[in-house]
C-alpha positions as protocol buffer text, in pm:
chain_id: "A"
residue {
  index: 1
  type: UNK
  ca { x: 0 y: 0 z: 0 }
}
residue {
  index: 2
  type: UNK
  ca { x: 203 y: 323 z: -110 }
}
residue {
  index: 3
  type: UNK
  ca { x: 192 y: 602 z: 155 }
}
residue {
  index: 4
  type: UNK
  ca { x: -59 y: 886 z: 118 }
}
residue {
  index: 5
  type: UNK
  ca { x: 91 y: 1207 z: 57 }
}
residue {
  index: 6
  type: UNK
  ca { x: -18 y: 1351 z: 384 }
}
residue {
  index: 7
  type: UNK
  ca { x: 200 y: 1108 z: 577 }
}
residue {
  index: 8
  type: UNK
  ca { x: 472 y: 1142 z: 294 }
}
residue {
  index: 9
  type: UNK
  ca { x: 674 y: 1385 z: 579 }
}
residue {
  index: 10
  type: UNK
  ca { x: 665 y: 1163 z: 859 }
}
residue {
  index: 11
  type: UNK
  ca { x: 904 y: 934 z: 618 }
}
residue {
  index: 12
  type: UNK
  ca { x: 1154 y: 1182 z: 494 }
}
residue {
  index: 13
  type: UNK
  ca { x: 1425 y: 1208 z: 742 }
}
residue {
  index: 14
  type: UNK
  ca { x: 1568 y: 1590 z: 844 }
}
residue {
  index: 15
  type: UNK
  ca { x: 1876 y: 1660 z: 733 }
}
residue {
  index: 16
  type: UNK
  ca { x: 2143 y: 1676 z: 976 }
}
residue {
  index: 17
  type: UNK
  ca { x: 2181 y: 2049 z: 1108 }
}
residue {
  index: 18
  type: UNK
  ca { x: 2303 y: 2282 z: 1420 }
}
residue {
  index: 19
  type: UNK
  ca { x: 2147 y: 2108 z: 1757 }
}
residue {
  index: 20
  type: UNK
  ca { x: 1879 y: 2358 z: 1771 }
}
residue {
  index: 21
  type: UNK
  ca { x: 1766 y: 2333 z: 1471 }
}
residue {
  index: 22
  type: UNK
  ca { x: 1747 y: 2007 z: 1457 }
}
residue {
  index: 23
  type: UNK
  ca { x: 1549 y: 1978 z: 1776 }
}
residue {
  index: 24
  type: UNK
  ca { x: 1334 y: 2240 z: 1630 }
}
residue {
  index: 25
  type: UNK
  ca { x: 1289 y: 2047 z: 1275 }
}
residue {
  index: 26
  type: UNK
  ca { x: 1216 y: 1701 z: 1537 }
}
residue {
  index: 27
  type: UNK
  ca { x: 970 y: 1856 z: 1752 }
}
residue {
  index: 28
  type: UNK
  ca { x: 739 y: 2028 z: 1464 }
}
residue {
  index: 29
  type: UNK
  ca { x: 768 y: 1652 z: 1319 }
}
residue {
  index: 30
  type: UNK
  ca { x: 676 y: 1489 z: 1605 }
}
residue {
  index: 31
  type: UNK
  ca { x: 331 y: 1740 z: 1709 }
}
residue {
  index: 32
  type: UNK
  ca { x: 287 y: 1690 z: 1285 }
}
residue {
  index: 33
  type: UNK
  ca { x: 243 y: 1345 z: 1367 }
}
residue {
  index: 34
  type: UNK
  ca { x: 13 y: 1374 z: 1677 }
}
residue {
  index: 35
  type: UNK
  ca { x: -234 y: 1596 z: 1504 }
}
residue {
  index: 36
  type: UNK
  ca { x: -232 y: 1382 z: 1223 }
}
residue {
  index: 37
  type: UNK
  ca { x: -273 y: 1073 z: 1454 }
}
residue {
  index: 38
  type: UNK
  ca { x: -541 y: 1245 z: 1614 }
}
residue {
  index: 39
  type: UNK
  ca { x: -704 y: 1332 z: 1285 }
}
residue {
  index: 40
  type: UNK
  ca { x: -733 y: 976 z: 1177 }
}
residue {
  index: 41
  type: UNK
  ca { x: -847 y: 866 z: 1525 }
}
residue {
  index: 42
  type: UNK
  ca { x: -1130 y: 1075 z: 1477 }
}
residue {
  index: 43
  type: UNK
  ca { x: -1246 y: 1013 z: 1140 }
}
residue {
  index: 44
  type: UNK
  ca { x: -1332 y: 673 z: 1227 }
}
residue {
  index: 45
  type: UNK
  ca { x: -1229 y: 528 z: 896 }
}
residue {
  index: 46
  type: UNK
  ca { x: -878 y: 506 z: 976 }
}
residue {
  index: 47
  type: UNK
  ca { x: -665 y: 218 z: 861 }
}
residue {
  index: 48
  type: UNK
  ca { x: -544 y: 85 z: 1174 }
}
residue {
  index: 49
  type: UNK
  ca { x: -173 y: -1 z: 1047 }
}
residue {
  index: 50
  type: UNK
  ca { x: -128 y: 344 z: 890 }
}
residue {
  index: 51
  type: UNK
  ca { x: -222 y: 490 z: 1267 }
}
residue {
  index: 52
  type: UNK
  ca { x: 57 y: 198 z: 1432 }
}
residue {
  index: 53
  type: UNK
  ca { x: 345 y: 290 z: 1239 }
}
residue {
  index: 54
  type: UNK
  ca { x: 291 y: 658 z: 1284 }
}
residue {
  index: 55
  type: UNK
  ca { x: 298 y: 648 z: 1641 }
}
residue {
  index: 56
  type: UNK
  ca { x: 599 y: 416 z: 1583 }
}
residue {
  index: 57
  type: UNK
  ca { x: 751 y: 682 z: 1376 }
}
residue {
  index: 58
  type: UNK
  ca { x: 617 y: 985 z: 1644 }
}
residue {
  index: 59
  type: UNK
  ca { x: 793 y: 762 z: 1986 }
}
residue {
  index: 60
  type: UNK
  ca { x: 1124 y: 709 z: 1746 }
}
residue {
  index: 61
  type: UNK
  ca { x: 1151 y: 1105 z: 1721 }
}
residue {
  index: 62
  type: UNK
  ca { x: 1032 y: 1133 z: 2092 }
}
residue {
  index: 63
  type: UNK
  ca { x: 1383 y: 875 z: 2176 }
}
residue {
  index: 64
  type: UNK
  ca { x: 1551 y: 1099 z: 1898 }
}
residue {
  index: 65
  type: UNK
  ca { x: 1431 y: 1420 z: 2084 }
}
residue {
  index: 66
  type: UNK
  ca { x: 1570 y: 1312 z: 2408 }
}
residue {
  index: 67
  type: UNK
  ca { x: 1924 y: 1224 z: 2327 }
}
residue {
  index: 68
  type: UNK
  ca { x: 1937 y: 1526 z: 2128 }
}
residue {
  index: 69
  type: UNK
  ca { x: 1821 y: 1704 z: 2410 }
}
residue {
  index: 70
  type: UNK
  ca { x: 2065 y: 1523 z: 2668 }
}
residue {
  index: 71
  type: UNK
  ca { x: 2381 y: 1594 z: 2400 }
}
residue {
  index: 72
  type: UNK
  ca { x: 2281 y: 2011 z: 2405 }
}
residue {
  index: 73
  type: UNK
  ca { x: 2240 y: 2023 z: 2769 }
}
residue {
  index: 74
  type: UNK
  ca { x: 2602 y: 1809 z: 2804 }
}
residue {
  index: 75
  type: UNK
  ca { x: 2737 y: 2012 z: 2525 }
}
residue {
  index: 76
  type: UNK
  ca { x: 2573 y: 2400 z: 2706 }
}
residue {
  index: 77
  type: UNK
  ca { x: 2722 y: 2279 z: 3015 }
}
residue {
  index: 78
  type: UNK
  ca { x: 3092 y: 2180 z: 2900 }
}
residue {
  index: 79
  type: UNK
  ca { x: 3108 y: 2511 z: 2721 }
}
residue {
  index: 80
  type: UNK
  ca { x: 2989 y: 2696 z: 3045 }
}
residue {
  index: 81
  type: UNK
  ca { x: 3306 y: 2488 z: 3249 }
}
C-alpha cells in the first residue's frame, strides 16, 4: 500500500543540522504526527496499520528528541566549564 501524501513527511528524514535546529525540525515533526494521529483517530475510517506505524515513527523522534536534548544540555554545560 504506497503512503498517502499527507503522511509522505513523517518518512523523509531531516537533514542533519546545528542542535537547535534540529530539535526544532524534530519537535514540529513529532506534534505533525500527533495531530495527524489524532485526525485519523477521529475520522473513524482510519486504517489501523497506517495509525501503528505513525505512532511508531512519532515515539522514534520522541527517543531521537531526548538524546538530542541530553547531548545540548552536556554540550551547554561543557562550554559553560
Amino acid at each position: 500500500m504506497p503512503i498517502s501524501p499527507l503522511f509522505a513527511a513523517a518518512t523523509v528524514p531531516i537533514p542533519l543540522a546545528a542542535p537547535d535546529a534540529r530539535l526544532q525540525g524534530l519537535h514540529l515533526e513529532h506534534d505533525d504526527l500527533d495531530a495527524a494521529i489524532a485526525a485519523l483517530s477521529l475520522s473513524g475510517s482510519a486504517d489501523d496499520l497506517i495509525i501503528t506505524r505513525l505512532k511508531k515513527r512519532k515515539l522514534h523522534l520522541k527517543d531521537e528528541i531526548a538524546a538530542l536534548m541530553a547531548g545540548v544540555v552536556c554540550d551547554r554545560v561543557a562550554r559553560a566549564s
